[in-house]
C-alpha positions as CSV (number, residue, x, y, z in Angstrom):
1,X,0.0,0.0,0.0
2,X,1.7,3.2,-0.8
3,X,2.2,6.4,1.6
4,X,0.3,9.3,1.3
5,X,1.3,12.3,2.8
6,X,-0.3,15.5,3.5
7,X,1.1,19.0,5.1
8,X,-1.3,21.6,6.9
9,X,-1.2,24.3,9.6
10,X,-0.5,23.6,13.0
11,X,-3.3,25.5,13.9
12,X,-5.8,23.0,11.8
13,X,-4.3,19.6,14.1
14,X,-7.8,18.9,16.2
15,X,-7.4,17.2,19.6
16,X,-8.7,13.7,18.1
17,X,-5.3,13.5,16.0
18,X,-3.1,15.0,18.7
19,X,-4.0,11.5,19.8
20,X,-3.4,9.7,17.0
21,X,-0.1,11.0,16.6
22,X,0.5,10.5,20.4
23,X,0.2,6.7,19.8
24,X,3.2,6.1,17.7
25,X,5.5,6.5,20.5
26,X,3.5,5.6,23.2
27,X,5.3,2.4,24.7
28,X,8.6,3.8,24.2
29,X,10.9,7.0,24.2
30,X,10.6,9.8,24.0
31,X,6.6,9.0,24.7
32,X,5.2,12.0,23.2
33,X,1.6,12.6,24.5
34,X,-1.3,14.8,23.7
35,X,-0.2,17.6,26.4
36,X,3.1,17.4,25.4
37,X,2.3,17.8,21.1
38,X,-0.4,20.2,22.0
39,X,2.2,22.4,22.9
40,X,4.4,21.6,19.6
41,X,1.2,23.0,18.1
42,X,1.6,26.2,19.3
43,X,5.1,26.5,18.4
44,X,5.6,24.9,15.6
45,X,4.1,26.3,11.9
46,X,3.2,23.2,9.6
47,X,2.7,19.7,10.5
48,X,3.3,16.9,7.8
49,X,1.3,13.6,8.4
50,X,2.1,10.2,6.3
51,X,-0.1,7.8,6.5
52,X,-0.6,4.2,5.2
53,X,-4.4,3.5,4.8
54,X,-6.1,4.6,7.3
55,X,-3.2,4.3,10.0
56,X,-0.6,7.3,10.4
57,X,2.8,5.9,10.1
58,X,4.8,8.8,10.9
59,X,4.9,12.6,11.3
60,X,7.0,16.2,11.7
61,X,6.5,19.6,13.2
62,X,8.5,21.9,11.1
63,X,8.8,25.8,10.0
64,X,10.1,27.4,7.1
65,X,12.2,30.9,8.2
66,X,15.1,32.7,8.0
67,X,17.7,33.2,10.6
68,X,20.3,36.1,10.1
69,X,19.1,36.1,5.8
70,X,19.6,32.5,5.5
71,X,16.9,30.3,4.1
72,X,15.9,27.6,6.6
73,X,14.1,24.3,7.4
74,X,14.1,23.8,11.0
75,X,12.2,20.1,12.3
76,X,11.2,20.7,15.7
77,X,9.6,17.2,16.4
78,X,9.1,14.1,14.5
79,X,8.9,10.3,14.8
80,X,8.3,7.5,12.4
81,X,6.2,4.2,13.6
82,X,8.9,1.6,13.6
83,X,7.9,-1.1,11.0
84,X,9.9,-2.6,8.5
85,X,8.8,0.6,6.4
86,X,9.6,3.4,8.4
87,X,12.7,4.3,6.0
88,X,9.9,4.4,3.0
89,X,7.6,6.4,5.5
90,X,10.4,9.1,5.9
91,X,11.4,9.8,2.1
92,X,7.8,10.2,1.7
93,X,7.8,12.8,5.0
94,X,11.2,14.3,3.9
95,X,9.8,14.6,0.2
96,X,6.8,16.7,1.6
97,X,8.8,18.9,3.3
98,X,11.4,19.5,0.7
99,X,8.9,20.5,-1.6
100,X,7.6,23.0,0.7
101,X,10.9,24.2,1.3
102,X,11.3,24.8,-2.8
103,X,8.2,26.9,-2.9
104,X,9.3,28.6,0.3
105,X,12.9,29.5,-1.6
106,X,12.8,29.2,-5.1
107,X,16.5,29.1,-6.5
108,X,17.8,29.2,-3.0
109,X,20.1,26.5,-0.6
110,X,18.4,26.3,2.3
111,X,19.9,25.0,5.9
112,X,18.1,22.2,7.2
113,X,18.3,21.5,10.8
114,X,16.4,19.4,14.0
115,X,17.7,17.5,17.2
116,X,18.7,13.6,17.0
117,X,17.6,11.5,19.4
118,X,19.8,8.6,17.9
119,X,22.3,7.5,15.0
120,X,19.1,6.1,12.9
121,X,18.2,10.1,12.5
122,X,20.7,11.1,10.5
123,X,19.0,9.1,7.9
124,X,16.8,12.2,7.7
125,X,19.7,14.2,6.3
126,X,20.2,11.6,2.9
127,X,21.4,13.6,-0.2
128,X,22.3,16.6,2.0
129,X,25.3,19.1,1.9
130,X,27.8,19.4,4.6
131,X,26.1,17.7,7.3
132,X,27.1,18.4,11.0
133,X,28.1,16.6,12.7
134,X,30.1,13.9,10.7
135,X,32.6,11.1,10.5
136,X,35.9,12.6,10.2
137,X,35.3,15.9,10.0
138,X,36.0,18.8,12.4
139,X,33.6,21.7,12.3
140,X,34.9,24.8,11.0
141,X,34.0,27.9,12.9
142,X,31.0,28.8,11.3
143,X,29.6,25.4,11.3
144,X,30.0,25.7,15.2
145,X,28.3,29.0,14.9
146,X,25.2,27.4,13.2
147,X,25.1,25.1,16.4
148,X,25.0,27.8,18.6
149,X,22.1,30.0,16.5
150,X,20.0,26.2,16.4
151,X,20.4,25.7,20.0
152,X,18.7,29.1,20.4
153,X,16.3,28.9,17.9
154,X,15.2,25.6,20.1
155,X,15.0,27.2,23.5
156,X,18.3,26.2,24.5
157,X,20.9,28.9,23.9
158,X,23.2,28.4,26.6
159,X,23.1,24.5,26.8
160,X,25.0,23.0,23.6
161,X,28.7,22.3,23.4
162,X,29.4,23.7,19.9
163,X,32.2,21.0,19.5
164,X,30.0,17.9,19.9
165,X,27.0,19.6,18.8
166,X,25.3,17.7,22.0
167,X,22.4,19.7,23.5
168,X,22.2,18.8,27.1
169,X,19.0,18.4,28.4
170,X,17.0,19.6,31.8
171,X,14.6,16.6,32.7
172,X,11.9,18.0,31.1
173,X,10.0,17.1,27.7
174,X,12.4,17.8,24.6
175,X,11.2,17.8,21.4
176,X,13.5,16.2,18.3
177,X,13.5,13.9,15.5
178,X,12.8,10.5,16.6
179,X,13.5,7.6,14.1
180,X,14.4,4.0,13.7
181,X,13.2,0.5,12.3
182,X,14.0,-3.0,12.1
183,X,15.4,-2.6,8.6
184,X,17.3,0.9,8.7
185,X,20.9,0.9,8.5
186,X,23.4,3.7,9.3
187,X,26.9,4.2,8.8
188,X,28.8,2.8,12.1
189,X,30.5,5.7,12.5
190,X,27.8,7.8,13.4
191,X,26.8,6.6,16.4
192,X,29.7,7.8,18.7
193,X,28.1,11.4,18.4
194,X,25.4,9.9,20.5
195,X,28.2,8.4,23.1
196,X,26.9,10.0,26.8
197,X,23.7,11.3,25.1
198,X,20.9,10.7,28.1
199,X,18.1,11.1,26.0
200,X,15.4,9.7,29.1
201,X,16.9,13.6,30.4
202,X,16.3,15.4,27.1
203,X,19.7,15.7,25.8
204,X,19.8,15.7,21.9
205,X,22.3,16.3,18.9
206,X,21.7,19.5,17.3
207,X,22.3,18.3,13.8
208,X,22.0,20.4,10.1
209,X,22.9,20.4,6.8
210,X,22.2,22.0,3.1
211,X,19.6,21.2,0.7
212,X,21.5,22.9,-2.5
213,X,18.9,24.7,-4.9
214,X,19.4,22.3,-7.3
215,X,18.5,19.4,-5.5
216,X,15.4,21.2,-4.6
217,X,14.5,21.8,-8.0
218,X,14.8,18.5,-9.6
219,X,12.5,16.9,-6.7
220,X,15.8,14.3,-6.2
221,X,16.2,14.9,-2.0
222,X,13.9,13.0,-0.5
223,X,13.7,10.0,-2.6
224,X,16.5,8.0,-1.6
């Protein structure tokens, strides 16, 4: 059965699929609940739903702004149900969003950035520019910069180290981008960015990257 996927104000989200969307993550972390996304409501400006039939397999909170000029996609929330299709459920979500992001910033790259909760997220960031953090790779002093201005664009200005890119956490509720499956795969070396990361206490990885304007165009991020 194929995905379909719709996007739609924040505002429109009734309290019926608050609960819906509350379910996908109910058994396990980060246990989003209705009080909790009713909240994410307020904050957030579109919501992209993919559903398969008549069950919801996965959603995002996300906004499309600019900080300091530049053309961004921040995720503030999102999680995928974790079937054996949850990587086919996030193209489809990613896809959505990208196109949005095109109409948003015609002829434009546009930063694209949320919080990790694990290694499996960075699958979110597939066909991306310069993504940070990565294997290898020291951040230059901009890209440490872009931490910082994320962290504060999330609430959390003064609690990210801008060489790990780890956002510690308060014990309270944190939103991120919450993703994994039975069948999804992720480069090894990914997951000592998430070494000491107590996500039970809210601490996530402030991670970004580009979506060039070409790859917007031709519809290709998203679909791999």
């Amino acid at each position: 059965m194929s995905i379909e996927v719709e996007t739609k104000d924040c505002t429109a989200l009734n309290d019926t699929e608050l609960a819906e969307m509350a379910d996908l993550c109910a058994e396990r972390s980060p246990r989003y609940d209705v009080g909790f996304l009713s909240k994410q409501r307020e904050e957030w400006v579109l919501v992209t739903r993919a559903r398969e039939g008549a069950k919801l397999r996965g959603y995002s909170f996300s906004t499309l702004e600019r900080i300091g000029g530049t053309p961004s996609l921040l995720i503030g929330l999102g999680t995928v149900d974790r079937t054996a299709r949850a990587d086919t459920v996030l193209r489809a979500l990613m896809a959505d969003t990208y196109r949005r992001a095109l109409l948003a910033f015609p002829d434009e790259d546009v930063l694209v950035g949320t919080r990790l909760l694990c290694a499996e997220g960075f699958r979110a960031f597939t066909g991306l520019s310069d993504v940070v953090p990565g294997p290898g790779r020291k951040a230059t002093g901009e890209e440490r910069a872009w931490g910082r201005r994320l962290a504060k664009r999330f609430g959390a200005e003064h609690r990210i180290d801008d060489r790990t890119f780890v956002l510690g956490g308060d014990g309270s509720d944190c939103g991120g981008f919450d993703f994994g499956g039975p069948k999804v795969k992720v480069d090894d070396g990914l997951h000592i960015f998430f070494e000491g990361v107590d996500v039970e206490n809210g601490d996530r990885l402030v991670a970004f990257g580009w979506a060039m304007a070409e790859d917007l165009a031709s519809g290709k991020l998203g679909g791999h």
